[in-house]
C-alpha positions, 0 to 999 in steps of 0.5 A: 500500500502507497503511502502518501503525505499530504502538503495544503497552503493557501496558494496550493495543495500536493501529494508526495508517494513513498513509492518512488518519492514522487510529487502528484495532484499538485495544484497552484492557486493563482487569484481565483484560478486553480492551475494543475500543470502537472502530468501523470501516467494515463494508465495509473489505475487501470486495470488492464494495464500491470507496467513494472517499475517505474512505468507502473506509477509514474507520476507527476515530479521526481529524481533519477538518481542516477539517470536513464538505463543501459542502451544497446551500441547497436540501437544509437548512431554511429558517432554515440556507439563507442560511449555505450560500448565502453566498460566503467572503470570498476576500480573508479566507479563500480556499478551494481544492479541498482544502477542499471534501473531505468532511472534509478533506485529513487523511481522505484525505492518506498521512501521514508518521511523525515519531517512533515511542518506545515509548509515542508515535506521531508523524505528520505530512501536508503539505497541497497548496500552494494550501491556506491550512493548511500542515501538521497534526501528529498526535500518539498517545501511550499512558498508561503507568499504564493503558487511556488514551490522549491526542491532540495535534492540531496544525495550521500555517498558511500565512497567517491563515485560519479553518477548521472542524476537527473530531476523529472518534471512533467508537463501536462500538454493542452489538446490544441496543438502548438498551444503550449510554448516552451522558451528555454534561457541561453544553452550552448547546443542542442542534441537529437537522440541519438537512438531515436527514441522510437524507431520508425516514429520518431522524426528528429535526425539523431545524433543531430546538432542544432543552435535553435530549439525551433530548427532542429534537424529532420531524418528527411532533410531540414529542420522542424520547430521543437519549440511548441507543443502538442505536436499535430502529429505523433511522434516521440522525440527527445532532445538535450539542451547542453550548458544552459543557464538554469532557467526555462519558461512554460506558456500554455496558451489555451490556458493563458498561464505560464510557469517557470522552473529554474534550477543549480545548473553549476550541478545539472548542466543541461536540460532533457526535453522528453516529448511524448506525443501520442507516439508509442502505440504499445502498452501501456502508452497506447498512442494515448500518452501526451506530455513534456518531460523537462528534465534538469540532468547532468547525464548523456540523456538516458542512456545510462551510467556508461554512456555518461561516464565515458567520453560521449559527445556531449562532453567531448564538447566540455558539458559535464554528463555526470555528477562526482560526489565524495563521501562525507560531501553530499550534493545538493540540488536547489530547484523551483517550479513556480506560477509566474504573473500573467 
C-alpha cells in the first residue's frame, strides 16, 4: 500500500508517494484560478494495464538518481556507439544492479518521511548496500507568499563515485496543438537522440546538432520547430539542451498561464526535453500518452551510467554528463517550479 503525505497552503495543495518519492495532484492557486500543470501516467489505475517499475506509477515530479538505463551500441548512431560500448572503470566507479534501473533506485525505492511542518515535506530512501550512493534526501517545501514551490535534492555517498542524476518534471500538454510554448534561457547546443527514441516514429535526425530549439534537424532533410507543443502529429522525440543557464519558461496558451522552473545548473548542466506525443502505440502508452518531460540532468540523456561516464559527445564538447560526489560531501540540488504573473 502507497503511502502518501499530504502538503495544503493557501496558494496550493500536493501529494508526495513513498513509492518512488514522487510529487502528484499538485495544484497552484493563482487569484481565483486553480492551475494543475502537472502530468501523470494515463494508465495509473487501470486495470488492464500491470507496467513494472517505474512505468507502473509514474507520476507527476521526481529524481533519477542516477539517470536513464543501459542502451544497446547497436540501437544509437554511429558517432554515440563507442560511449555505450565502453566498460566503467570498476576500480573508479563500480556499478551494481541498482544502477542499471531505468532511472534509478529513487523511481522505484518506498521512501521514508523525515519531517512533515506545515509548509515542508521531508523524505528520505536508503539505497541497497552494494550501491556506491548511500542515501538521497528529498526535500518539498511550499512558498508561503504564493503558487511556488522549491526542491532540495540531496544525495550521500558511500565512497567517491560519479553518477548521472537527473530531476523529472512533467508537463501536462493542452489538446490544441502548438498551444503550449516552451522558451528555454541561453544553452550552448542542442542534441537529437541519438537512438531515436522510437524507431520508425520518431522524426528528429539523431545524433543531430542544432543552435535553435525551433530548427532542429529532420531524418528527411531540414529542420522542424521543437519549440511548441502538442505536436499535430505523433511522434516521440527527445532532445538535450547542453550548458544552459538554469532557467526555462512554460506558456500554455489555451490556458493563458505560464510557469517557470529554474534550477543549480553549476550541478545539472543541461536540460532533457522528453516529448511524448501520442507516439508509442504499445502498452501501456497506447498512442494515448501526451506530455513534456523537462528534465534538469547532468547525464548523456538516458542512456545510462556508461554512456555518461565515458567520453560521449556531449562532453567531448566540455558539458559535464555526470555528477562526482565524495563521501562525507553530499550534493545538493536547489530547484523551483513556480506560477509566474500573467
Amino acid at each position: 500500500m502507497d503511502t502518501v503525505w499530504h502538503l495544503e497552503w493557501p496558494h496550493g495543495h500536493l501529494d508526495v508517494h513513498a513509492k518512488g518519492g514522487m510529487l502528484s495532484d499538485v495544484t497552484l492557486v493563482r487569484g481565483k484560478r486553480q492551475l494543475q500543470p502537472f502530468y501523470e501516467a494515463p494508465w495509473i489505475g487501470d486495470a488492464s494495464a500491470h507496467p513494472q517499475g517505474l512505468l507502473g506509477h509514474m507520476r507527476s515530479e521526481f529524481p533519477c538518481v542516477p539517470f536513464g538505463t543501459p542502451w544497446a551500441a547497436e540501437t544509437v548512431v554511429e558517432s554515440w556507439q563507442q560511449s555505450l560500448a565502453t566498460p566503467v572503470r570498476e576500480h573508479d566507479y563500480p556499478l551494481d544492479a541498482s544502477d542499471d534501473l531505468l532511472h534509478g533506485y529513487a523511481c522505484t525505492g518506498d521512501w521514508t518521511l523525515l519531517r512533515q511542518t506545515e509548509l515542508e515535506i521531508q523524505v528520505a530512501l536508503e539505497y541497497p548496500p552494494a550501491s556506491s550512493i548511500a542515501r538521497v534526501v528529498r526535500v518539498i517545501r511550499a512558498d508561503p507568499d504564493g503558487p511556488a514551490i522549491d526542491f532540495v535534492l540531496k544525495v550521500q555517498a558511500r565512497k567517491r563515485t560519479r553518477r548521472p542524476i537527473g530531476l523529472h518534471p512533467n508537463l501536462a500538454l493542452p489538446s490544441v496543438a502548438g498551444a503550449f510554448q516552451i522558451q528555454p534561457g541561453t544553452f550552448q547546443f542542442g542534441v537529437v537522440h541519438p537512438g531515436g527514441p522510437e524507431p520508425g516514429v520518431s522524426r528528429a535526425d539523431p545524433g543531430a546538432i542544432f543552435n535553435e530549439l525551433d530548427k532542429v534537424p529532420l531524418r528527411t532533410g531540414g529542420t522542424g520547430a521543437f519549440d511548441r507543443f502538442p505536436f499535430a502529429h505523433d511522434t516521440e522525440e527527445i532532445v538535450q539542451l547542453c550548458g544552459t543557464d538554469g532557467s526555462v519558461v512554460l506558456t500554455d496558451d489555451e490556458s493563458q498561464v505560464a510557469y517557470r522552473l529554474s534550477w543549480d545548473a553549476a550541478v545539472l548542466p543541461s536540460l532533457l526535453l522528453w516529448i511524448s506525443n501520442r507516439g508509442r502505440s504499445h502498452s501501456p502508452w497506447n498512442s494515448r500518452n501526451l506530455c513534456l518531460g523537462v528534465e534538469p540532468v547532468a547525464s548523456a540523456f538516458e542512456l545510462g551510467c556508461r554512456a555518461a561516464l565515458s567520453v560521449n559527445p556531449i562532453n567531448e564538447r566540455g558539458v559535464p554528463t555526470a555528477v562526482v560526489i565524495e563521501p562525507g560531501e553530499p550534493v545538493e540540488i536547489a530547484y523551483r517550479f513556480e506560477v509566474l504573473t500573467q
